[in-house]
C-alpha atoms as an extended CHARMM CRD file, in Angstrom:
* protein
*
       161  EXT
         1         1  UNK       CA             16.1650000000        6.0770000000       -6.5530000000  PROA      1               0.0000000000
         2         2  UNK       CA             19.4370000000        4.2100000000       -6.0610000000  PROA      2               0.0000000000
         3         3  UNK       CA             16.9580000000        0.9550000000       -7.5650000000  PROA      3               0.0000000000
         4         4  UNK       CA             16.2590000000        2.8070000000      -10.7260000000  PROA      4               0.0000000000
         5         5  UNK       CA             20.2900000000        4.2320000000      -11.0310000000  PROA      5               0.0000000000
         6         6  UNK       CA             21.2850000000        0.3420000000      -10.7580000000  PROA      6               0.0000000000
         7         7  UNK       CA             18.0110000000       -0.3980000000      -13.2840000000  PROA      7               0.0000000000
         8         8  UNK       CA             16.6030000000       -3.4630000000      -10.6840000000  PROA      8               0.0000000000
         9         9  UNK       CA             13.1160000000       -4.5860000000      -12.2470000000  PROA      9               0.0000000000
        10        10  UNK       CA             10.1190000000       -3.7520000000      -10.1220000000  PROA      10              0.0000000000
        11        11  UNK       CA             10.4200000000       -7.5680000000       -8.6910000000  PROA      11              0.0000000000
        12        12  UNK       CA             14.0970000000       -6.7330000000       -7.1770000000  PROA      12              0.0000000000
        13        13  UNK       CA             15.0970000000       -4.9670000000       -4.1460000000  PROA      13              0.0000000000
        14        14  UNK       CA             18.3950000000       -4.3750000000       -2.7460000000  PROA      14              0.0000000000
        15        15  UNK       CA             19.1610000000       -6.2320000000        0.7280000000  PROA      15              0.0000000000
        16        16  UNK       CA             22.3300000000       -4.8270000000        1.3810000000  PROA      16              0.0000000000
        17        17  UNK       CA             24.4160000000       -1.8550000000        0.2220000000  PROA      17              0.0000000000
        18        18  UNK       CA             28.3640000000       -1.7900000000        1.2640000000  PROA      18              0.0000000000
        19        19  UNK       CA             30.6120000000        0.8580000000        0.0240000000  PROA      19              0.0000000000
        20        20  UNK       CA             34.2900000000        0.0930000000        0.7230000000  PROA      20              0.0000000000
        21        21  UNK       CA             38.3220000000        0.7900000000       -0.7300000000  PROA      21              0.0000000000
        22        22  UNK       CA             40.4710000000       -1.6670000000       -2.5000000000  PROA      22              0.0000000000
        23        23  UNK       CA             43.6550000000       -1.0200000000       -1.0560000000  PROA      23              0.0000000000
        24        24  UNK       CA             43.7720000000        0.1120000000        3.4230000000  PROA      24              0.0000000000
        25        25  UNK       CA             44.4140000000        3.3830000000        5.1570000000  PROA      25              0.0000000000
        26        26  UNK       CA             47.8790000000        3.1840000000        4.5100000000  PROA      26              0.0000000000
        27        27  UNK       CA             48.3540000000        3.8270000000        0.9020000000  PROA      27              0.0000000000
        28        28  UNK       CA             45.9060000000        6.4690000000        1.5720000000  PROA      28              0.0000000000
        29        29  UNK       CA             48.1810000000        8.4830000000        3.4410000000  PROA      29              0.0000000000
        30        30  UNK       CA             51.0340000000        7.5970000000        1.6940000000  PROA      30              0.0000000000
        31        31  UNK       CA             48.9320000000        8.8220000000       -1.5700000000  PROA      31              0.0000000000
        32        32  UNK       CA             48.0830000000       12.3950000000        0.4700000000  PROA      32              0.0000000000
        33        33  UNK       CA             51.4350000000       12.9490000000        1.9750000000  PROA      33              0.0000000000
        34        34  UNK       CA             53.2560000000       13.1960000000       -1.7040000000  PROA      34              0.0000000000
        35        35  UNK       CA             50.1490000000       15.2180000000       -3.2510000000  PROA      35              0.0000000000
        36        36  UNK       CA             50.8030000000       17.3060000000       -0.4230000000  PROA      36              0.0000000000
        37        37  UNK       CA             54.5450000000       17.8350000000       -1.3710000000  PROA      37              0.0000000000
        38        38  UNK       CA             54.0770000000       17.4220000000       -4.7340000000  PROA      38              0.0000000000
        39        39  UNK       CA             51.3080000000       20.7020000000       -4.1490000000  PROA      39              0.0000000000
        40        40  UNK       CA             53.8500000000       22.7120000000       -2.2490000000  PROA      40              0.0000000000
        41        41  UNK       CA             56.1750000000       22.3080000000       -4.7070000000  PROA      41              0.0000000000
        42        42  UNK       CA             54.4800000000       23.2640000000       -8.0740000000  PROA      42              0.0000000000
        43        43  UNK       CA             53.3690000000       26.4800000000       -5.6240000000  PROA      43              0.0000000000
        44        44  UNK       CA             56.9560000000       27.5080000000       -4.9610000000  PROA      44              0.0000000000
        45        45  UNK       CA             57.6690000000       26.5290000000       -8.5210000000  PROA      45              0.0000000000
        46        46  UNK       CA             55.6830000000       29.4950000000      -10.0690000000  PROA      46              0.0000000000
        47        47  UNK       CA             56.8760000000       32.4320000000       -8.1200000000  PROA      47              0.0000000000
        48        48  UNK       CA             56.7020000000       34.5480000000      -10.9370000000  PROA      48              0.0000000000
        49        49  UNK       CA             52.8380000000       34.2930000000      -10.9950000000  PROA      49              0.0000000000
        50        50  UNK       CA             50.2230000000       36.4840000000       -8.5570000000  PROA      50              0.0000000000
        51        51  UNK       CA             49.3830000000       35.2320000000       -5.5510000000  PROA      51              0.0000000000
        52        52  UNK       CA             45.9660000000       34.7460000000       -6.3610000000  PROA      52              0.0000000000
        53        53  UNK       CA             46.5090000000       32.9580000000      -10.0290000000  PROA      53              0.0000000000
        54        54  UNK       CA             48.8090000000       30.4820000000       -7.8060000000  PROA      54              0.0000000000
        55        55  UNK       CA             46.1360000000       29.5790000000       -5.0150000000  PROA      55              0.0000000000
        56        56  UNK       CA             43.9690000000       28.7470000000       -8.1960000000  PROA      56              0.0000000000
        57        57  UNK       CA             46.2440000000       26.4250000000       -9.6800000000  PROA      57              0.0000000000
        58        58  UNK       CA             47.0340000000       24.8370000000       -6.2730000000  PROA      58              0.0000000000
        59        59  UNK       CA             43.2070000000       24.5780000000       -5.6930000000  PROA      59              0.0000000000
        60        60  UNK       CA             42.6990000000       22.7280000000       -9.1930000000  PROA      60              0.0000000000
        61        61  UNK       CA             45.7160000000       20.8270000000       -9.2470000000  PROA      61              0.0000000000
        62        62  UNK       CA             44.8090000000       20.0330000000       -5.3770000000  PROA      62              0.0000000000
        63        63  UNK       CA             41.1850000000       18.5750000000       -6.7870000000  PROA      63              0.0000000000
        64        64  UNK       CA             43.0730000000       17.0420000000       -9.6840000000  PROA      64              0.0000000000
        65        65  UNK       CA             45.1300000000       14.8640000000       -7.2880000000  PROA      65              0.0000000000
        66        66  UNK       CA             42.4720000000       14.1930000000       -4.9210000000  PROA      66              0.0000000000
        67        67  UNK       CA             40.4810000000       12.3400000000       -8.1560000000  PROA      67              0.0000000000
        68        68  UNK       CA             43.4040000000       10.1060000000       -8.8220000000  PROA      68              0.0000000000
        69        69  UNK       CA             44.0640000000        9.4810000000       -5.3570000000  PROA      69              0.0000000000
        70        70  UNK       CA             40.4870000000        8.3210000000       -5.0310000000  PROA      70              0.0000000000
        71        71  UNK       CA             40.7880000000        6.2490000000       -8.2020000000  PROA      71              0.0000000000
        72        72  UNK       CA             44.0640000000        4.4660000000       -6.7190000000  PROA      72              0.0000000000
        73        73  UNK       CA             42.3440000000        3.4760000000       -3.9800000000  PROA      73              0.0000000000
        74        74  UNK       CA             40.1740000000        1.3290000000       -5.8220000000  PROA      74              0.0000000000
        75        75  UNK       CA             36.4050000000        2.1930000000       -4.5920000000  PROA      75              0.0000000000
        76        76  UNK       CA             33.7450000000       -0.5480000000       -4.8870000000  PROA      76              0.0000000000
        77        77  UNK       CA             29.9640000000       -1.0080000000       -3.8390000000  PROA      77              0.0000000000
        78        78  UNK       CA             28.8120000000       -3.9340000000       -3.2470000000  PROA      78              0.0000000000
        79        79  UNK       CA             25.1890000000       -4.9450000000       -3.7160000000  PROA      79              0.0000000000
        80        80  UNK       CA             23.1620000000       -7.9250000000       -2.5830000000  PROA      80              0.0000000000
        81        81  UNK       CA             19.7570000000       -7.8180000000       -4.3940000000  PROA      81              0.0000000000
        82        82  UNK       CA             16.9640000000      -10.2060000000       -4.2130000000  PROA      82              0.0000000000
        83        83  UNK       CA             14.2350000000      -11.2210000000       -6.3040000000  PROA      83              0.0000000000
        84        84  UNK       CA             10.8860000000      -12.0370000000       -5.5600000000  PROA      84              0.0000000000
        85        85  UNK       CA              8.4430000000      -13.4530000000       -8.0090000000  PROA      85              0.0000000000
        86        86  UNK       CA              4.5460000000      -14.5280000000       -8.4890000000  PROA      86              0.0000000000
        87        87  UNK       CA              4.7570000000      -18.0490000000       -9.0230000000  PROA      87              0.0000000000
        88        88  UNK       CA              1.8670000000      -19.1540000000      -11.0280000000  PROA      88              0.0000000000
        89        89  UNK       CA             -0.2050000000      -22.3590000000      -10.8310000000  PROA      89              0.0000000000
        90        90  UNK       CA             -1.4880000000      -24.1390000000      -13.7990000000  PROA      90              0.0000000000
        91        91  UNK       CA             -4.7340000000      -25.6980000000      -12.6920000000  PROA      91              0.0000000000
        92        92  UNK       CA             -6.1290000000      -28.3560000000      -14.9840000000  PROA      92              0.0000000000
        93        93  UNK       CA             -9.4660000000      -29.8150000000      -14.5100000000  PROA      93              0.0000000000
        94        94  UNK       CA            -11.3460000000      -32.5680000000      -16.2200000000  PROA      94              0.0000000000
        95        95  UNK       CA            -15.1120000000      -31.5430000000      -17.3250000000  PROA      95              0.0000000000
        96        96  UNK       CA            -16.1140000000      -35.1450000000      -18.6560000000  PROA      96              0.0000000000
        97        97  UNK       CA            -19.1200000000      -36.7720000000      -17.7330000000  PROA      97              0.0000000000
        98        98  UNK       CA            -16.9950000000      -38.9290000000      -15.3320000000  PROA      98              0.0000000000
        99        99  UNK       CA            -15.9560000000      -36.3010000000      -13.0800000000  PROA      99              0.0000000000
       100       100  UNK       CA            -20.0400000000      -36.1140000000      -11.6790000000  PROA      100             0.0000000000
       101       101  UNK       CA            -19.1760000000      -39.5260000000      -10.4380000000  PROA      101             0.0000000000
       102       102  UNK       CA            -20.2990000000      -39.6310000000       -6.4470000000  PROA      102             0.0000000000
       103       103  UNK       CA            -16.6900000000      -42.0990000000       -5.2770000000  PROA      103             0.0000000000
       104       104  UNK       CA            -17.1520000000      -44.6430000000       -2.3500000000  PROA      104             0.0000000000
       105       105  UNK       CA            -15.2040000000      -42.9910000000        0.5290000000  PROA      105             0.0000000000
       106       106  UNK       CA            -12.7920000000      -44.3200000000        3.3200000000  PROA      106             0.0000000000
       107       107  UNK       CA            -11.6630000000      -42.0870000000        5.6180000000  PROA      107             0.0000000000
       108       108  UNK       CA             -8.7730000000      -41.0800000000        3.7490000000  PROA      108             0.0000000000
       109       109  UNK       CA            -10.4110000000      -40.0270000000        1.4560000000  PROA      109             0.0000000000
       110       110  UNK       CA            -13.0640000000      -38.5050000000        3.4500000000  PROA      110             0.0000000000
       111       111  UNK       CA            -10.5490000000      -36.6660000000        4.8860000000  PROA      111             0.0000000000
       112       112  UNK       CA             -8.9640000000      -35.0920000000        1.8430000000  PROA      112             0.0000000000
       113       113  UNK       CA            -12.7700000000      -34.2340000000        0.6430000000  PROA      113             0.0000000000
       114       114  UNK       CA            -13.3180000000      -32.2950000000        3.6390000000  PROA      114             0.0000000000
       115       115  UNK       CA             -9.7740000000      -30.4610000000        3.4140000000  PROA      115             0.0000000000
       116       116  UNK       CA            -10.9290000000      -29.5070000000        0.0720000000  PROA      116             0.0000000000
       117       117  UNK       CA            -14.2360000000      -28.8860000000        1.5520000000  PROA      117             0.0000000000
       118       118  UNK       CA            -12.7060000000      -26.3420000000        3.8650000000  PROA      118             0.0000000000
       119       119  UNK       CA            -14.4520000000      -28.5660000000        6.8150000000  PROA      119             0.0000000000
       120       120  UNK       CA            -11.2450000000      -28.7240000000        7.9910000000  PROA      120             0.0000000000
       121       121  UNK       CA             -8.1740000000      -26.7090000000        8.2020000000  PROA      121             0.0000000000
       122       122  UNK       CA             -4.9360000000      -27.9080000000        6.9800000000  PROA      122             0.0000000000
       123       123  UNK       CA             -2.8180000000      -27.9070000000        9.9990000000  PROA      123             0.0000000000
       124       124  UNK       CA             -5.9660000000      -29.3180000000       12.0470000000  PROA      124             0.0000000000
       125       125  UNK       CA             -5.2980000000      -33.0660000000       12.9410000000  PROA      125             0.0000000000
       126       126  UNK       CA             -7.9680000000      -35.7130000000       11.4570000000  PROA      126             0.0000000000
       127       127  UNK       CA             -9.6420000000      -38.2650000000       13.8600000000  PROA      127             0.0000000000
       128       128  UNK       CA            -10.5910000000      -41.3210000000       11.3410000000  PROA      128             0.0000000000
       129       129  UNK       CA            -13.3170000000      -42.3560000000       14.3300000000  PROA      129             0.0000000000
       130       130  UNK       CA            -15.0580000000      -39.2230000000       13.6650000000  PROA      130             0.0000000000
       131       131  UNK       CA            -14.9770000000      -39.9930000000        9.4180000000  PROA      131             0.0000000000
       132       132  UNK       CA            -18.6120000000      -40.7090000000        9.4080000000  PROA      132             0.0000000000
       133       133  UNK       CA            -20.1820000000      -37.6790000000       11.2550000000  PROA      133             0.0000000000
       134       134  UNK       CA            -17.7330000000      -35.7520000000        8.8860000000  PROA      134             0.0000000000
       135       135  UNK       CA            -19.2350000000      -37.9200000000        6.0380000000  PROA      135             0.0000000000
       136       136  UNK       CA            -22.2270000000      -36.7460000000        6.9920000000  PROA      136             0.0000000000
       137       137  UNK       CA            -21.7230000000      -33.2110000000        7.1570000000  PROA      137             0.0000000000
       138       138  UNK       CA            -20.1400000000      -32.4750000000        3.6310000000  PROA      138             0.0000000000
       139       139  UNK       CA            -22.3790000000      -35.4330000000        2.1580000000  PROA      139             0.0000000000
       140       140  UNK       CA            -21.3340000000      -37.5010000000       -1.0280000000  PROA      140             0.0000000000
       141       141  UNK       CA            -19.3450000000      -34.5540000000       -3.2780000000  PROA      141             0.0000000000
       142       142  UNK       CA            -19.3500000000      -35.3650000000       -6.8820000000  PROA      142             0.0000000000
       143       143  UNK       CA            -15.3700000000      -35.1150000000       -8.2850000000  PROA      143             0.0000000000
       144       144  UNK       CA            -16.2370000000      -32.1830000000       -9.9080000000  PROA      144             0.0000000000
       145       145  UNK       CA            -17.5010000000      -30.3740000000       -7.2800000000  PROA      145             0.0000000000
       146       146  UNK       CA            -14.4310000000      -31.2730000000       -4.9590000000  PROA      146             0.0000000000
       147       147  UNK       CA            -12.3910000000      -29.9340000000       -7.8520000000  PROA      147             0.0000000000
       148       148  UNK       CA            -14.4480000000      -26.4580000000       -7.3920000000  PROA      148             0.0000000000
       149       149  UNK       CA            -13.9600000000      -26.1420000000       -4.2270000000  PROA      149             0.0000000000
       150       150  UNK       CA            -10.7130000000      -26.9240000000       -4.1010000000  PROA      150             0.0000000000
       151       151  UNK       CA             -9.9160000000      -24.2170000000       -6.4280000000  PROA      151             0.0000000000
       152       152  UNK       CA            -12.3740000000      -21.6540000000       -4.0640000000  PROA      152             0.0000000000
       153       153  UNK       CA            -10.6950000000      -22.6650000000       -0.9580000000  PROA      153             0.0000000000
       154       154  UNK       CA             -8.2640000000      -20.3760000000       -0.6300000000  PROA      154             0.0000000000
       155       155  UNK       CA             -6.2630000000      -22.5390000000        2.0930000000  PROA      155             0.0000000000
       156       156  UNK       CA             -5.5640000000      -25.0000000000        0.2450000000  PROA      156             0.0000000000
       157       157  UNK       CA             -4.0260000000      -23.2280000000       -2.8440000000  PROA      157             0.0000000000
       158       158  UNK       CA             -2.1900000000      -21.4870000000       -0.0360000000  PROA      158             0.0000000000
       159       159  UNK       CA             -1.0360000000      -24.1740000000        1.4260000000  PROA      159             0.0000000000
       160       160  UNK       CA              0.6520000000      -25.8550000000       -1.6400000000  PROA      160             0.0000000000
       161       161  UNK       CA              2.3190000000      -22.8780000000       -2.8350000000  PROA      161             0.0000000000
């Protein structure tokens, strides 16, 4: 509720909420201790009025003082909001006849093929004496279809974000 009050989009949420006074305890008191008298005073003031039209004015002048008192001590609320956003990803990919080229591999490049290939994870570590039995496994990948399965393998998009 207090997110709609403050009118935070739907991608904002308050972290932290403090409510505090401008000026300490002290003027406080000082503040209450002359409403106080000043109160007593405008009650002794009107002795020509009922008892029960006086209490009234005391109560509403009492109220009346208590707002101003509460506006000299300076309230504030402060709020530390974050944001959080979608980042989006443009992914461009070429479609030309060049793309169906079958590369020549070394094994670092055997290596990134099977990362895209999801053959291996992206924190797992890459042994370049085992490149050819990995070779093996995912084959000879056209660009193209590295480029699709980058795109399906959810890891990796994860992993650059």
């Amino acid at each position: 509720m207090l997110e709609k009050i403050l009118g935070l989009d739907s991608n904002q949420q308050i972290d932290s909420l403090t409510i505090g006074w401008n000026h300490g305890p002290v003027i406080a008191i000082s503040l209450i201790i002359v409403a106080v008298i000043f109160s007593i005073y405008l009650y002794r003031s009107e002795n020509q009025l009922p008892k029960s039209r006086r209490v009234l004015m005391t109560v509403c002048q009492s109220l009346a003082l208590l707002i101003l008192i509460i506006i000299f001590m300076g309230p504030f609320a402060k709020i530390t909001k974050s944001n959080s956003y979608k980042r989006n990803m443009l992914v461009l990919i070429d479609t030309s006849s060049s793309m169906a080229t079958k590369d020549q591999r070394n094994a670092n490049s055997i290596e990134e093929a099977a990362r895209a290939l999801g053959e291996i994870k992206p924190s797992q570590d890459f042994d370049p004496g085992k490149a050819n039995e990995i070779q093996t496994k995912i084959g000879n990948p056209s660009r193209i279809e590295l480029a699709e399965a980058t795109i399906e393998n959810s890891k990796v998009i994860s992993d650059l974000k």
